[in-house]
N, C-alpha and C positions, 0 to 999 in steps of 0.2 A: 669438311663436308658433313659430317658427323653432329656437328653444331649448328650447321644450316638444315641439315632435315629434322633435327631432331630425336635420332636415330641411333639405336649401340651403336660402335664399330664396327662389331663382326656383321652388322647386316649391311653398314653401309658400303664396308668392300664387299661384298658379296654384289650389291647393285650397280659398284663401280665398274668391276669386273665384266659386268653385261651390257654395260653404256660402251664401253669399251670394244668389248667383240663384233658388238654390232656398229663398228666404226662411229658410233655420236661422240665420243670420247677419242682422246689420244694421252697413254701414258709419256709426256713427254720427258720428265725424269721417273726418280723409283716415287711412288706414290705424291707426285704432281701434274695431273690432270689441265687437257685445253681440248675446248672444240672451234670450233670453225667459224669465223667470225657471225656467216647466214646461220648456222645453226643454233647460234647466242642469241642473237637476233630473233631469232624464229621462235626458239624458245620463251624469251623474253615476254614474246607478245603471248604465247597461251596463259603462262600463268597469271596475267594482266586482266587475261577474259574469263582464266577458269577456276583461277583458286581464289576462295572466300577471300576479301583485306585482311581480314583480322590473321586469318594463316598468313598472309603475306608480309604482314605487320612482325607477327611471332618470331618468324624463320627469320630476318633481318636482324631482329632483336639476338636474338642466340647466337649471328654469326659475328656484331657488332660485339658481345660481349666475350665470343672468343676470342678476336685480337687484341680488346680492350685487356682484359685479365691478363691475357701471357702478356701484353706486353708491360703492364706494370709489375707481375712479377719479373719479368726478365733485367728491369730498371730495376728492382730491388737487390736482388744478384749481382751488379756490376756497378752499383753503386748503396751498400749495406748503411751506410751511414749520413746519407740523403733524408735530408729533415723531410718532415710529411704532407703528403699533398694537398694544398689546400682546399682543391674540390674534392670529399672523399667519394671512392667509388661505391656504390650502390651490390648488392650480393649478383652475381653472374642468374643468367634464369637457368630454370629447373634444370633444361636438358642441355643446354651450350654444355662445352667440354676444353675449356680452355688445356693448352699442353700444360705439360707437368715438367718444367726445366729442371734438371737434378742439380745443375751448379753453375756459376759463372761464364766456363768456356760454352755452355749448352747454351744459355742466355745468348750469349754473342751469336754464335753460331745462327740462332734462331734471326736476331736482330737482322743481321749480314743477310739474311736468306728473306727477311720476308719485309724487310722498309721501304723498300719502292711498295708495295703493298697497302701497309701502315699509313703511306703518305698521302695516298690517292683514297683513301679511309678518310683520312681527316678533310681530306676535300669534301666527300661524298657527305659526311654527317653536316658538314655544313651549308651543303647545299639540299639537305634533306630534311632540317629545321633538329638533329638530334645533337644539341649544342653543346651538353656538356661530354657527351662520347670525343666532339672536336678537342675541347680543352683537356680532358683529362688524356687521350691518346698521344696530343704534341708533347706533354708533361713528360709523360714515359717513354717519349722515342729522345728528351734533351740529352741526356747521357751519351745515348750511343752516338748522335749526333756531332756532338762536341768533339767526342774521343776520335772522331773519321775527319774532323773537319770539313765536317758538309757548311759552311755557314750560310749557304744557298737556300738549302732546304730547310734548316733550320730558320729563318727567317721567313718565309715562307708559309711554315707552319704554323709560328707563334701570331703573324699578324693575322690569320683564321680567327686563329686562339681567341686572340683581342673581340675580336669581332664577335664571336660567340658568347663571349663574357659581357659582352656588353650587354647580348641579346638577353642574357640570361639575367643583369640586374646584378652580378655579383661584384663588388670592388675590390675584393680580396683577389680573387681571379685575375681581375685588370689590372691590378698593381702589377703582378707576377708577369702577366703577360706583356707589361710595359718594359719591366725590368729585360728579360729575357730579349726583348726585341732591339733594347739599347745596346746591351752587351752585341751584338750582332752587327750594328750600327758602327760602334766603335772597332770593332774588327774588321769591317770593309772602309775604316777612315772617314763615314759618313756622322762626323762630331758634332754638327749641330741637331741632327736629327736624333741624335744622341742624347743629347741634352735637353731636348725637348720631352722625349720616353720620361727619361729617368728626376724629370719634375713633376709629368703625374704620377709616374709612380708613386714619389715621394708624398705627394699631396694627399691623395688617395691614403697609403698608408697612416699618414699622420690622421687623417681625418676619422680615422676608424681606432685607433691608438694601438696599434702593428707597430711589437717594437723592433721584433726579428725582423719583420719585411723592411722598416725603414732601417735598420744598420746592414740590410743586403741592398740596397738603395745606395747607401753612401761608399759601399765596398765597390758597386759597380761605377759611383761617382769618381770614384779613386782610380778606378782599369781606364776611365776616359781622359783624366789630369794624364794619366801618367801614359800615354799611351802620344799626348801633345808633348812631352817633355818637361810637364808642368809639374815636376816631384813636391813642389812646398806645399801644392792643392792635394795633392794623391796624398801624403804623408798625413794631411788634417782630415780628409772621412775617411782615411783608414782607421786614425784613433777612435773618432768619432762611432765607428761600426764597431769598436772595439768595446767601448763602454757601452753602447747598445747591446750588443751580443751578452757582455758582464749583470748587466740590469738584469737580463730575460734569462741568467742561468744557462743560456745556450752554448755547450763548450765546442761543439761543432765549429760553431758560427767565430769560438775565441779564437780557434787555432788558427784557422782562415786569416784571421784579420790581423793576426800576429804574425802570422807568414808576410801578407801583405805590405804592415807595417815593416817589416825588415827589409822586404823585396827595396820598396823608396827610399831606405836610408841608404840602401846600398847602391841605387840610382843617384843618392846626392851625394856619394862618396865618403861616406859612414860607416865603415863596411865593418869596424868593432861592435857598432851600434846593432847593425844589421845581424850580427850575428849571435848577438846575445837573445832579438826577438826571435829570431826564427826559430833557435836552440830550443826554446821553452817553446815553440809550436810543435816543434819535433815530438819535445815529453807528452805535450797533450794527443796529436794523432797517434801516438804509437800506444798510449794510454786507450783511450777510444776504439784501436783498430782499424783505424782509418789509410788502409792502404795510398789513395789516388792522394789524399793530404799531405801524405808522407812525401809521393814521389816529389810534387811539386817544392816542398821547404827542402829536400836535398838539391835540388837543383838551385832552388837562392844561399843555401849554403857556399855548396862549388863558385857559383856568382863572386861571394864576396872571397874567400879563399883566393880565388885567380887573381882580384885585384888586390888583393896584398900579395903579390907573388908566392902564394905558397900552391905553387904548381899540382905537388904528386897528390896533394888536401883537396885540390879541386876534382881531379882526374876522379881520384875517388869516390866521391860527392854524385859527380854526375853518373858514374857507374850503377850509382846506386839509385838514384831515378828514372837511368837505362832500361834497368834489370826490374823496377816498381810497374813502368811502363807497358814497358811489352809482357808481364805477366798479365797485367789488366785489359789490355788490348787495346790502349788508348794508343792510335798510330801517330795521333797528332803529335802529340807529347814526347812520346820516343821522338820526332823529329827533331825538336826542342831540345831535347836530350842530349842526339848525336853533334845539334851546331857546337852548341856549346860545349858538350866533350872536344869535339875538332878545336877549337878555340884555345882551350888548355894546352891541347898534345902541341899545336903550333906552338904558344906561349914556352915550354920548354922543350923546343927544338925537335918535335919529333915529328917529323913533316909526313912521314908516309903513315904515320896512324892519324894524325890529322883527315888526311887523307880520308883513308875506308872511313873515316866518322861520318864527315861529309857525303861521298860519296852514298852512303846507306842512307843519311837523311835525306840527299835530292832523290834518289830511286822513289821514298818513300810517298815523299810531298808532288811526284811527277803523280805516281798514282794516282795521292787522291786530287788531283787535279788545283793545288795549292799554290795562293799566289808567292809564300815564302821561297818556293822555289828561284825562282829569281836572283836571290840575295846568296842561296849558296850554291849554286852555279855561278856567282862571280866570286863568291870566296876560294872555291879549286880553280879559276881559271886564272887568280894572284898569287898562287901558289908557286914556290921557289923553283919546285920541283916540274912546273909547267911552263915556265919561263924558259 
């Protein structure tokens, strides 16, 4: 509110306060304000007839750039090692007052608390012609996105996205927003649409000479091979994204694609192979810092470990992408975590911690309303122990 009038704080609750008393307001939580839908309405219409555009213009502008700002600080917080955006943002104006997130759990918190929000944001700027507010605000809500497994909304978002980049004339933008929209594609099984994204992408990139963008191009070519079964395609743009990322110096992008590449060998049943690349993925994110990096190559660790029966090696592994997880607040991932923990503790006979692994992963994936639920509701209900 504060950023929409243009106002301190002290005086803005001071005015809340008396929208308040005199019933136009209703505190409905601690400092989150609603009025009445006639009185939105009603309102709506004075400031239409009485305050100056350009005030009207202003006050938009200021509240656009408060969720714009926190929310890509809150995306930088919950993801520190997230290469950089490629539309950059613009300085916030004078008086907006974006929050101030002191850490990671704050970021989430905020996220959690304000993405229905954020989402009907990036509606609004799109249908209110302010294009790069649409693209730059889907960018910053991908993270948290991901981590909830919304791939609803996150789909949702990024074709806006598209559509705003287009408006805007940027290709760099388009790529990204192609990329992002395949990755989506391929996680609701929709492959050929899939493969259509992730060619202009690739087009687009090449055509501008984006080497990072086309070796995140062939890394997302590789989540599509491999997601069909097709491990000898997934294993050839993973390399591919490998020396791409090697060319551009990007070690982010190395580790990624090194994980990657181990993930396929360890799909084609290479699992010494698999575990030599992942190992030197490990040295790189932990080098870098790169926590969510990490979580993800302990878990293709455990992967191969299990399929060489070395049980307690796996058990461990996924412990440790458990514990990556849910520090980060990535629910999806932990879900990911507990199957495949369950998976091990089976694998060496330990059916009742199997068990709770699972169990906490379907709790978690009923939440967020996920379709892997599914697959481990039928893994407890083959369970020895339910038989």
């Amino acid at each position: 509110m504060a950023s929409l009038t243009g106002l301190p704080p002290s005086d803005t609750r001071r005015l809340l306060g008396e929208l308040t008393r005199a019933s136009l307001l209703t505190e409905q939580l601690p400092g989150r304000y609603v009025s009445h839908d006639l009185l939105r309405s009603y309102a709506a219409g004075l400031t239409a007839d009485l305050d100056p555009e350009a005030d009207r213009d202003a006050a938009v502008h200021r509240l656009l750039d408060h969720y714009l700002h926190t929310a890509y600080a809150a995306d930088r917080l919950l993801d520190p090692a997230r290469g950089a955006i490629e539309l950059p943002l613009a300085p916030p104006a004078a008086d907006a007052r974006p929050e101030q997130l002191a850490d990671r759990q704050a970021a989430t918190a905020w996220l959690a608390t304000e993405h229905p929000v954020l989402l009907a944001t990036v509606t609004y700027t799109a249908e209110t012609g302010h294009d790069a507010y649409t693209w730059q605000l889907t960018w910053s809500l991908s993270t948290y996105l991901d981590r909830q497994g919304d791939w609803a909304g996150r789909a949702a978002a990024w074709q806006t996205a598209l559509r705003a980049a287009e408006r805007l004339g940027d290709r760099t933008a388009q790529a990204r927003a192609h990329t992002s929209i395949a990755r989506t594609h391929t996680l609701r099984g929709s492959y050929a649409d899939s493969i259509a994204s992730l060619q202009q992408a690739l087009d687009l990139y090449t055509a501008i000479g984006h080497r990072i963008g086309q070796a995140h191009t062939h890394r997302n070519f590789a989540h599509l091979w491999g997601h069909q079964g097709r491990y000898d395609a997934a294993v050839d743009h993973a390399r591919r994204a490998l020396a791409l990322y090697r060319d551009a110096t990007d070690e982010r992008g190395q580790a990624d694609a090194l994980n990657q590449v181990g993930w396929y060998h360890a799909m084609r049943g290479e699992y010494d192979e698999a575990l030599e690349c992942c190992r030197q993925s490990l040295a790189l994110h932990e080098r870098l810092g790169n926590r969510a990096g990490q979580a993800h190559v302990w878990d293709s660790l455990g992967y191969a470990h299990h399929h060489l029966g070395r049980h307690d090696e796996a058990i461990e592994c996924y412990g440790h992408a458990l514990r990556l997880a849910r520090d980060l607040g990535d629910r999806y991932n932990q879900t990911q975590a507990l199957t495949h923990l369950g998976d091990a503790e089976l694998a060496a006979g330990r059916v009742p911690r199997a068990e709770r692994a699972w169990t906490e992963a379907l709790t978690v994936l009923t939440e967020l309303g996920h379709p892997d639920a599914e697959a481990v509701r039928h893994k407890l209900a083959d369970l020895p122990s339910a038989g």
